[in-house]
C-alpha positions as CSV (number, residue, x, y, z in Angstrom):
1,X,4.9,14.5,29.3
2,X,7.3,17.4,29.8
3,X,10.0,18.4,26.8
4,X,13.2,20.3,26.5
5,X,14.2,22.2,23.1
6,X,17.9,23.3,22.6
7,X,17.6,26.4,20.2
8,X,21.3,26.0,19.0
9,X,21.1,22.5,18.1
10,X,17.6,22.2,17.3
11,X,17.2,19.0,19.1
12,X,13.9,18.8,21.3
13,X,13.6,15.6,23.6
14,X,10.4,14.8,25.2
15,X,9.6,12.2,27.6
16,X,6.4,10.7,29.1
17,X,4.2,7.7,29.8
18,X,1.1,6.1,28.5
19,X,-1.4,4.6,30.0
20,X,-4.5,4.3,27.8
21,X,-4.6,1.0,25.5
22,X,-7.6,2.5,24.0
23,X,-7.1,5.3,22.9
24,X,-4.5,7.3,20.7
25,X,-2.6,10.3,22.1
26,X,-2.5,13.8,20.2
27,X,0.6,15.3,21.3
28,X,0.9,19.1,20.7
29,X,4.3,20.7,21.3
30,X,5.0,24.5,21.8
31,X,8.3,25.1,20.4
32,X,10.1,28.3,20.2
33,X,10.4,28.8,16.5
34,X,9.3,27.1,13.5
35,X,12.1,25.1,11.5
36,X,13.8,21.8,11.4
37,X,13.8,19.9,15.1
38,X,15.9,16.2,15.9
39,X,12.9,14.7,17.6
40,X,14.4,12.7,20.8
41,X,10.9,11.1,22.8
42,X,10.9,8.8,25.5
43,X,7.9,7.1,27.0
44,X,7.1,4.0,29.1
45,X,4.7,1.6,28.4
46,X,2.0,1.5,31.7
47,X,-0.3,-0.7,30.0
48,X,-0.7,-4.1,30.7
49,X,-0.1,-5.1,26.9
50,X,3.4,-5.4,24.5
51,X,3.7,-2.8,21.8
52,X,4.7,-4.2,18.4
53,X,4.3,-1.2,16.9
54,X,4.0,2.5,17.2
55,X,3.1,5.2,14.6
56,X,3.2,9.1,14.6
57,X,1.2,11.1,12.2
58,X,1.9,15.0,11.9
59,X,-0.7,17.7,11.3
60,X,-0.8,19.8,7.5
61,X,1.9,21.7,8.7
62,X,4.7,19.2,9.6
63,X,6.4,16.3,7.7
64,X,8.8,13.7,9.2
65,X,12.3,14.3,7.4
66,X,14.3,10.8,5.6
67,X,17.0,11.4,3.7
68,X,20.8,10.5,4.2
69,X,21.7,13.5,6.6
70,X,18.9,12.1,9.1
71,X,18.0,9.4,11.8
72,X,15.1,7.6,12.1
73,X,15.3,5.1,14.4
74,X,14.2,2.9,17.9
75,X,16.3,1.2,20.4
76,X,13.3,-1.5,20.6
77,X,12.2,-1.4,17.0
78,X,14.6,-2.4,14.4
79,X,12.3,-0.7,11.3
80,X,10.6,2.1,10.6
81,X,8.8,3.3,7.6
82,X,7.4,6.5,6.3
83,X,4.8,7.2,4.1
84,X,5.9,9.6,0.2
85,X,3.8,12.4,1.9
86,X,6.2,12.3,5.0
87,X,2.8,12.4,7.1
88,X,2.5,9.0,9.2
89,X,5.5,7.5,10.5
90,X,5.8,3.8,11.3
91,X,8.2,1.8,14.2
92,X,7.9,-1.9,13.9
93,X,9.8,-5.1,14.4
94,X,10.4,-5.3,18.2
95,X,8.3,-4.8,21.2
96,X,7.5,-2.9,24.2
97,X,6.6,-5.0,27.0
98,X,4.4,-3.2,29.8
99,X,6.3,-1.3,32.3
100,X,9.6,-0.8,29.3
101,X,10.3,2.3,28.1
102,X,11.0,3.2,24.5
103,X,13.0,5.4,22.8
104,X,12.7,6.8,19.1
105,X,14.9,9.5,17.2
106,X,13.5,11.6,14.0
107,X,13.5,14.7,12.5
108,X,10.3,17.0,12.3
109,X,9.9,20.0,10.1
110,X,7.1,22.4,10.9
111,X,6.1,25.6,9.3
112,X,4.5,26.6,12.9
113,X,5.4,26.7,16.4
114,X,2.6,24.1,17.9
115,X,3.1,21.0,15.7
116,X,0.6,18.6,16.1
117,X,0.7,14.9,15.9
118,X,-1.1,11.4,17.0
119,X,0.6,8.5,18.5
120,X,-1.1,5.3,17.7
121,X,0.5,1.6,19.6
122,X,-0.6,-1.8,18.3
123,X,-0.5,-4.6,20.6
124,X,-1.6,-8.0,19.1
125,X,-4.8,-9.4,20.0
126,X,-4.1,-12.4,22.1
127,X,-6.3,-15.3,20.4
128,X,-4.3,-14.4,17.1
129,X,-2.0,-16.6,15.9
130,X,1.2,-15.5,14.5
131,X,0.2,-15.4,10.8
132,X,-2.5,-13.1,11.8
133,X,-0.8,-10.8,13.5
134,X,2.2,-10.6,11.0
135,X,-0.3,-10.0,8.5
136,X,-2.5,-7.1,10.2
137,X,0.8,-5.8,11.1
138,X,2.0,-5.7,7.4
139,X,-1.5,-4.1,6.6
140,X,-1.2,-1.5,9.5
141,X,2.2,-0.6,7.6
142,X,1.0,-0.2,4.3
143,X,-2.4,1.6,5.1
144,X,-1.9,3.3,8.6
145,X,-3.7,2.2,11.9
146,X,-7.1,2.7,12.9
147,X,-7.9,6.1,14.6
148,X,-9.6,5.4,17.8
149,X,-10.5,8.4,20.4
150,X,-7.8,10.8,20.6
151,X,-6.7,12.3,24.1
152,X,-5.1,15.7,23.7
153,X,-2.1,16.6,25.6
154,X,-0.2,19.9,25.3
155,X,3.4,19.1,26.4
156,X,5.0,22.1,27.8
157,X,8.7,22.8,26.7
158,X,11.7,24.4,28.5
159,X,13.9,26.4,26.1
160,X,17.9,26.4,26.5
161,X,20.9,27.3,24.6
């Protein structure tokens, strides 16, 4: 994963790929000053399962930002949700089918300059039925996903404007 950060309009995009269905992925970003930052992150999906849904949760010093002067928002998901605390972040409703990238929008606000947060996926188990899925899916929404063993990445960012 590599990212770019555009001081003057406070817009960092990162892009990447996963290829771990087993683990979740702590992403830790070095950004040149604290603050507000549009959050634009691509990644492609090199597992062999489908995404249905994808969360982000942010360290103590960070909170996701939804009110009217903001986007949240995914090309392939068609919801998202976030938590009162502004902690964990949800995508859902759509899919990412292996080999597909996916694209999410969102705004981060971080009192320090490494933000830190974990990327969870859920892909369906395949003997469940539709019911079952729809309703671990509404249960991952409300309650968060399961932490499984984190891999740590550091994603280096190029500064301009």
């Amino acid at each position: 994963m590599a990212g770019v950060a555009d001081v003057r309009r406070r817009v960092l995009m990162i892009s990447g790929a996963i290829d771990t269905v087993d683990h979740d992925v702590s992403v830790c970003v070095n950004l040149p000053e604290p603050g507000r930052w549009q959050v634009i992150k691509s990644e492609t999906n090199l597992t062999d399962r489908t995404w249905v849904a994808m969360q982000a949760v942010t360290d103590e010093d960070s909170v996701f930002i939804d009110d009217a002067d903001t986007l949240v928002m995914s090309r392939q998901f068609s919801k998202a949700f976030i938590t009162p605390d502004q902690r964990r972040l949800t995508f859902y409703d759509g899919e990412v089918r292996p080999g597909e990238a996916v694209v999410k929008m969102y705004t981060l606000e971080t009192t320090g300059r490494k933000p830190t947060y974990a990327y969870s996926r859920y892909s369906p188990v395949a003997t469940d039925g539709p019911e079952q899925t729809a309703a671990a899916l509404d249960r991952m929404i409300a309650e968060g996903m399961p932490q499984r063993p984190v891999i740590e990445i550091i994603v280096p960012v190029t500064v301009i404007g």
